[in-house]
Every structure is written in structure tokens, then in C-alpha cells.
N, C-alpha and C positions, 0 to 999 in steps of 0.2 A: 888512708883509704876511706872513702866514704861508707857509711855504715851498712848501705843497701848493700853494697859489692861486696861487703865482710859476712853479711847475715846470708847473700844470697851462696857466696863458696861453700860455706859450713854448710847448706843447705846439700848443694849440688852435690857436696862428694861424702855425705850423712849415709848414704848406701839406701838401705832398703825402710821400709816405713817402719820398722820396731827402732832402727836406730832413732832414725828423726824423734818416733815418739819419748826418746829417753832424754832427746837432746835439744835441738829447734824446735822440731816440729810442736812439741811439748812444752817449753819454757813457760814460768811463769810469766808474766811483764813485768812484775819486781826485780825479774834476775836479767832485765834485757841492758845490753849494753846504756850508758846516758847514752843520746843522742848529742852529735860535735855540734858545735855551734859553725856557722859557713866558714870561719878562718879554721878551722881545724879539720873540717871535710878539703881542704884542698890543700892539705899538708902532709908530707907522711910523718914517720917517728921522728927522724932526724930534722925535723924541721922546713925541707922545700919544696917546695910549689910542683902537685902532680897537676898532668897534664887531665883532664876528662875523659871520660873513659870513650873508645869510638863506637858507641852502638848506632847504629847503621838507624835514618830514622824512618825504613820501613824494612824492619826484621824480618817478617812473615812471610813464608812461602804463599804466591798466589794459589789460593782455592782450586781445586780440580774439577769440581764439579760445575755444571750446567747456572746457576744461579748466582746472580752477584749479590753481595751479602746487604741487608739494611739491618741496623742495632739502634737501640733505643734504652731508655733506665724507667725505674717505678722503684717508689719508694711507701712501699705497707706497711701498714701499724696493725698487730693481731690484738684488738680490745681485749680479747680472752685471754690474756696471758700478760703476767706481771714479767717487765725485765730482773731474772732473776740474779744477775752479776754485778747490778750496781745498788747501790746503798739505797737511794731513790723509792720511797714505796709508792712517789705516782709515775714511775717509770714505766710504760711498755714496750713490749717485745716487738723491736723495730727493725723488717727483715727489705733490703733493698738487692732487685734482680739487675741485670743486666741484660736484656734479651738479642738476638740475632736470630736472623728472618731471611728468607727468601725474599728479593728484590726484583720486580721491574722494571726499575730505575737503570740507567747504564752507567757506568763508570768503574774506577777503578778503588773509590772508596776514597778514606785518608782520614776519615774519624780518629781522635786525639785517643789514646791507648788508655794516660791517665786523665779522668772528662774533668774531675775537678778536687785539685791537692788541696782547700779546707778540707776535708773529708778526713784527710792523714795528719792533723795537728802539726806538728814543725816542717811537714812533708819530705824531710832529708832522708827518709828512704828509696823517695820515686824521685830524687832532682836525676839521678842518670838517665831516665827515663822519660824526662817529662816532653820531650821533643820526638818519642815516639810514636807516628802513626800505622793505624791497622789496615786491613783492606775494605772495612766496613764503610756503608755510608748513612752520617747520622740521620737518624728519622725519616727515611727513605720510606716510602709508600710501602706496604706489602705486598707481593703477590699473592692473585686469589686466592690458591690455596684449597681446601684447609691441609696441613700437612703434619706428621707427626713432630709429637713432641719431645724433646729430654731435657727434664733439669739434672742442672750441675752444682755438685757440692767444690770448693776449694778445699785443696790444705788446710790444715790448722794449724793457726795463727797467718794465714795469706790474707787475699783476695778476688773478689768474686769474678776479675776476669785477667787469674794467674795461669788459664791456658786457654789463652785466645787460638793459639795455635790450631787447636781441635775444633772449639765452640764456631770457629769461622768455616773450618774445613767442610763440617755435618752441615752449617746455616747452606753453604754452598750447592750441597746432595740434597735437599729438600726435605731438612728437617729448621722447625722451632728450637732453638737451645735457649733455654730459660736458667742462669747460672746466679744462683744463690749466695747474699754475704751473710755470715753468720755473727753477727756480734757477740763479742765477748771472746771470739777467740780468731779474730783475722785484725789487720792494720786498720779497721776504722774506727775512728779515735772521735767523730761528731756528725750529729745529724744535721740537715740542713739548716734549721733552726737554732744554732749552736750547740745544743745540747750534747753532754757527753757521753758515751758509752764506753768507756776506759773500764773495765774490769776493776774493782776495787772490793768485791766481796766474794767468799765462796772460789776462792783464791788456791792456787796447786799446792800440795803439803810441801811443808819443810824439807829440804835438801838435808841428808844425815850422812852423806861420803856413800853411802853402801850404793853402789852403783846398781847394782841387779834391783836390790829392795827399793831404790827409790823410782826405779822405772816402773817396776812393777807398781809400788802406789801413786805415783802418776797415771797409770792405766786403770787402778784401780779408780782413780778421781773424774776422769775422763768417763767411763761407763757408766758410774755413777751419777753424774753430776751433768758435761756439757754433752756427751752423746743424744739424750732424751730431749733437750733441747732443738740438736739440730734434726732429728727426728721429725719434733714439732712444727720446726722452720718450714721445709720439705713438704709436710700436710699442709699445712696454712698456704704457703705458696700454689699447691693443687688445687686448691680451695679457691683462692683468686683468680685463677687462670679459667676456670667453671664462669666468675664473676664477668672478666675480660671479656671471654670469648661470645657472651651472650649479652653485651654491654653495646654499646652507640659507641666504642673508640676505634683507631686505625686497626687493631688487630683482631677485632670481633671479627667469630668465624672463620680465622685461619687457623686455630688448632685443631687438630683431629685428638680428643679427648679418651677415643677408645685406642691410640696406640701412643702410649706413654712409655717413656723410656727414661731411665736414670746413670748415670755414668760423675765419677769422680776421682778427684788425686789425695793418695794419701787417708788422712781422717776422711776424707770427703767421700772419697772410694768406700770405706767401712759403710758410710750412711746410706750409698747407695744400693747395697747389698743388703742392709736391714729392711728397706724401705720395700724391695720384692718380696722382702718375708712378710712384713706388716702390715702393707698397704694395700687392695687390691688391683687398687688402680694402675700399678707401677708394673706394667706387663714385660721387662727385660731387664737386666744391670750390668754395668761394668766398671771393678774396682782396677784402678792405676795406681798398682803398688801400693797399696796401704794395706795396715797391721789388720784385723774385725773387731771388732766389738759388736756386743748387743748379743739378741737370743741365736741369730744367726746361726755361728759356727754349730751350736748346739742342737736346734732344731730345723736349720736347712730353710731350703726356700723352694717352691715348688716351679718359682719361674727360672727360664735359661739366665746363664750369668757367666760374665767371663771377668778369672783374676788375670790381670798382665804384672812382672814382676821386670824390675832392672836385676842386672846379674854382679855388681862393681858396686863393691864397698870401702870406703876409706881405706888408702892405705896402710896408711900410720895415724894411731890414734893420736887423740889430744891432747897428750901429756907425754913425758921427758923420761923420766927415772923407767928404771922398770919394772919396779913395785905398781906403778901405776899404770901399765903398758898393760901389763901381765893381768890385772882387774878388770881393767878393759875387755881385753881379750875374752875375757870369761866370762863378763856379765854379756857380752855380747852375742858369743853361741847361745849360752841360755836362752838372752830372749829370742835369739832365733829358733830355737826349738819350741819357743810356747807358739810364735805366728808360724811353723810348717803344722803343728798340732791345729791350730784354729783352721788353717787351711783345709786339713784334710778332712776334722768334725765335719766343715761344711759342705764340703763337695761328698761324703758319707750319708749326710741327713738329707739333702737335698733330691726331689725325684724330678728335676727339669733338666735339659740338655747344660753341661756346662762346659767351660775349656779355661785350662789353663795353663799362658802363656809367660816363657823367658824372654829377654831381648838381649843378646848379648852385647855389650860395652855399653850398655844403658847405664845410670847409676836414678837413685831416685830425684832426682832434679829433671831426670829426662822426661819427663812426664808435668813438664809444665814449658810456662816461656822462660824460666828462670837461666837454663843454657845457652839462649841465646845472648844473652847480654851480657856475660864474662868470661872471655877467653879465657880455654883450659876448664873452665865446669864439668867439661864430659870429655875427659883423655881418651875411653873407650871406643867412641863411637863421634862423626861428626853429627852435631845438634840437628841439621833439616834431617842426616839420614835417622834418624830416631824417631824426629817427629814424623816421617813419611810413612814410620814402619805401624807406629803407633794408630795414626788417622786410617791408614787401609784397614788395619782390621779391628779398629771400631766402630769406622763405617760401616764393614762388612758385616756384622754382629747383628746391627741394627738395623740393617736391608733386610738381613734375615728374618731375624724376628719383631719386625714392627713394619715390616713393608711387603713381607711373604718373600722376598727375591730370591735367588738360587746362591750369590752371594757363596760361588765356588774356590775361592781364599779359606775361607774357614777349615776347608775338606785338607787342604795340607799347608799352611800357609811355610811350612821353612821347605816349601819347593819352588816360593817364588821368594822367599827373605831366608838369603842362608844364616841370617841373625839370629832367625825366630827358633826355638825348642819350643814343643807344640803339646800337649794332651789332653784327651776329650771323653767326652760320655756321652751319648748320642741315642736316643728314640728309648731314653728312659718310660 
């Protein structure tokens, strides 16, 4: 099986973001699979010729909203800040968005999913992929505008458009989605200029068997170490978007600067919920199933914020005996007991409206486009109806508070998604 389809399962059926963190989500890049060479991507164990996988090459639910989508790329260099994960000390911190826009252009899009595999070094992650079209259309003129904003963090270790799903839906409802790659912990492996950003310093501790203890010092390496980073990423990106929108380019002047909004999967989810606590600019957040990190959980956030969680965790863990079954099982309540604790710190400290959301038969892959492209990812629930469940009420969130709307989903949404278990705090 080729390595995307291998990495992307273990993703899909990883459960919730403490798992991923302990496992994918988290890997160092030392411990990632080699990559197969092409004769061995189209082979299974026993040696014969697999067929390609059928991803459909336009996966994506048509947008609902009023506006056809146009996307475009920017690739910033922050002067201020040394690349702190490669060896390189004349390395900088080199952060590339992918943006989607409100269009007056007509069509039905077909912009290439993945724009350009140099970017992934061998690329045999995205070959299933690579004949995927979205509904965007490239470099499409903007409409006037100006219209709110949200940047978007990925997963850790993804890419910056691993939920086109969403990022197109909201460009659709008449917002800017400005979605962030964070080097040093997503698949980009070189800049355009060849240069590499391979992670090779400042590197996740030592694996020692103890399953609890080494998640937890991966968590602990992660707070420490890449959190504050994509922190930085996130500011710096606000920062240019100020530069942008008051610049001579196609997008000058379609941001609405005073309604900023943040939303993420996974690691990316945590940043986006620091980023309401720390930034003031970042007027709403929405985490998609991800673990927290940062001051967060501890000292709250004073702006509205919704966690969404999948409910479907691995069945059977990843090992045989039941010595190791049995370890599993237990490092794994634990850390779910430390992310219901962070959960509830946060929604405790916090004095803004907040809500948070179940989705039943979701698993943590549903929360990206990763579902879509491997049959059986999401046994729970089928992939659009997750992602439909997902897009209504993060649109809705976001109408709400970044657009004043009334955005009446919110008030009960498992009366209109019998999927959804819902709870709220309201006119804190």
C-alpha cells in the first residue's frame, strides 16, 4: 500500500487528538516510515501489482454558500526570527499560506488540490492524490469585499490545505480563509528555491516503551518547543495580512481586519484557541478535536470559542499480545483524562461564550479531507455527512460572532444533527 494510504488510516482511526498526539500526530520524522521507492508503492507484501486507489478527482462537496471560491498562495519569510529546527544558522522562519476568497469570476473552479509536489521531496505521499481537483479557482479576481477573515492552523505534521473541505465551504459564506503551513512539523520538505526545511534539530525525545510517559514527554516537547513557534507563525501571518491589505495587490482591501477569526485541526485547533487568549486581534476560535496546549486551558480566553470532538476511537489497538494491548488501554484513558482536564480548565477560566461539541461516528480524521480519500476511514459515520455536520456549525459560530448574525444552529444544533451532543455557556 502506498505510504499516504498507510499514514493517512492510522491517522483516520488514531481517535481523538491525545491519541494522534502520542502517535502520528506527534511522530518524530526519524521514526516515520522509509518512503517505497515507485516499484514498491504499487506492490503489496506478497509481491502483486495493487490497483490505484479510486479517489474520485473531484472529492469535495459543492460549497453552499452564495460565492464561488478563488485561491491563491504567498510565500513569507519572518526576518525576525531564525528557523529554529534546522541546523542552518542563516536559516529563517519561512511560513507559506494558501488563501481562498470570495469570487466574481463564474465557474465551477478545478484548481489542482496538490499546486506543486517539489514541495514534498519524493512526493509518494500525495501521488494518490495528485489528479485531485478542488472547487476553487486559481487566482480568480476577488470580490469587492472587504470580508471577514480566518486563519487556519493544520495538524501536526499535515498541510496547510489538509481541510479544504471547510477552508472552501466558509471562502463560499463570505469569508477570507488564510490557512497556514507550519514548518518543521507538516510534509514540507523544501522551499521554492530548493532549500530544505527537513526538521533535523530540536528533534522529539527518545521513545523509552513507557507509553503514558513518552506521550506525555512528547507533549511536553511540543509546549515547549513547536507550540510557541506556530504561535509566532499565526502573529507574523496577522502581520502581513495588515501589509496585504493596505498594499497595490489583487487582495488589498478585502480583509475586514476588525473581524478576525481563527479555527484549526488537531495541533492546529490548540493554536487557535491560544491565539484568542493571546492575541487581541483574534476576535473568535474554533478547535477540531485537538489535545490544548499553551496558557490556555489555565487562564482561559476571554473571547467565544467552540471545541468540536469526534466520538470513535481505534478499535484495536496497535499491537498483538496482551501485555501490550493492556498498556495501550491504559496509557490511553490516562491521557484522556489529562485533555477532559484541559478541556474543562479552559471552558472554567474563560469568561466568553463558549460551546462544546460531540459528533457522533466522527473519529479524528473527520475533521480533515483525509476521509475522503480511503475507503473505511470513517466506519462511523459517512465522510460528506461529517463534513456537512462540521461546516454548518462552524459557519454558524462564525456568522455569529464575526458577522453579528443570529446564526440559530447554535441555540440547539442536535435538533437539526441528531449526531451532534451539544453544551454551552452563553451571555457570560
Amino acid at each position: 500500500m502506498n505510504r499516504l494510504l498507510s499514514s493517512l488510516a492510522l491517522l483516520a482511526f488514531a481517535g481523538t487528538g491525545a491519541t494522534l498526539a502520542c502517535t502520528g500526530d506527534a511522530a518524530p520524522p526519524d521514526g516515520e516510515t522509509e518512503a517505497p521507492t515507485a516499484e514498491e508503492a504499487d506492490t503489496g507484501s506478497r509481491g502483486e501489482t495493487q490497483a490505484p486507489p479510486e479517489i474520485p478527482e473531484r472529492p469535495f462537496a459543492a460549497p453552499t454558500g452564495p460565492h464561488a471560491i478563488g485561491m491563491t498562495e504567498y510565500r513569507w519569510t519572518d526576518e525576525s526570527r531564525p528557523e529554529r529546527f534546522t541546523r542552518d544558522p542563516d536559516d529563517l522562519r519561512s511560513v507559506a499560506v494558501r488563501v481562498w476568497y470570495p469570487t466574481a469570476e463564474a465557474g465551477e473552479g478545478g484548481a489542482m488540490y496538490v499546486q506543486d509536489m517539489a514541495e514534498f521531496g519524493d512526493g509518494q505521499d500525495f501521488v494518490p492524490v495528485t489528479h485531485v481537483r478542488t472547487n476553487a479557482i486559481r487566482d480568480a479576481a476577488p470580490a469587492l469585499g472587504p470580508f471577514p477573515v480566518l486563519v487556519y492552523s493544520h495538524g501536526g505534521g499535515w498541510t496547510r490545505f489538509t481541510s479544504t473541505f471547510t477552508t472552501e465551504e466558509l471562502a463560499s459564506h463570505g469569508y477570507v480563509v488564510v490557512s497556514v503551513g507550519h514548518n518543521g512539523f507538516n510534509k514540507t520538505q523544501f522551499l521554492p528555491d530548493g532549500s530544505s526545511v527537513v526538521l533535523d534539530t530540536l528533534t522529539f525525545p527518545d521513545q523509552t516503551g513507557d507509553l503514558y510517559g513518552d506521550a506525555m514527554a512528547g507533549w511536553e516537547y511540543l509546549d515547549e518547543h513547536v507550540f510557541p513557534e506556530w504561535n509566532a507563525d499565526a502573529a507574523f501571518v496577522l502581520d502581513q495580512l495588515e501589509i496585504l491589505n493596505a498594499g497595490g495587490g489583487p487582495l488589498a482591501g478585502r480583509f475586514d481586519l476588525d473581524r478576525i477569526g481563527m479555527y484549526g485541526w488537531s495541533f492546529g485547533g490548540a493554536n487557535s484557541i491560544e491565539m484568542s487568549a493571546v492575541d487581541e486581534r483574534v476576535k473568535a476560535a474554533i478547535d477540531h478535536d485537538g489535545q490544548l496546549f499553551g496558557v490556555a486551558p489555565t487562564q482561559g480566553t476571554s473571547r467565544p470559542f467552540m471545541l468540536m470532538h469526534g466520538d470513535v476511537v481505534a478499535e484495536t489497538p496497535p499491537f498483538e499480545d496482551p501485555d501490550s494491548i493492556a498498556d495501550y488501554n491504559d496509557a490511553f484513558e490516562r491521557l484522556m483524562a489529562v485533555v477532559r482536564e484541559t478541556d474543562a480548565g479552559l471552558r472554567a477560566a474563560s469568561t466568553g461564550d463558549w460551546y462544546d461539541i460531540t459528533i457522533a461516528g466522527t473519529n479524528h480524521g473527520s475533521f480533515s479531507d483525509l476521509v475522503l480519500f480511503i475507503p473505511g476511514a470513517s466506519p462511523g459515520i459517512d465522510p460528506v455527512r461529517g463534513h456537512e455536520i462540521i461546516n454548518a456549525l462552524t459557519v454558524a459560530f462564525f456568522d455569529r460572532y464575526l458577522k453579528g448574525a443570529e446564526a440559530s444552529l447554535l441555540d440547539d444544533p442536535g435538533a437539526v444533527f441528531d449526531e451532534v451532543e451539544a453544551a454551552s455557556r452563553l451571555g457570560s
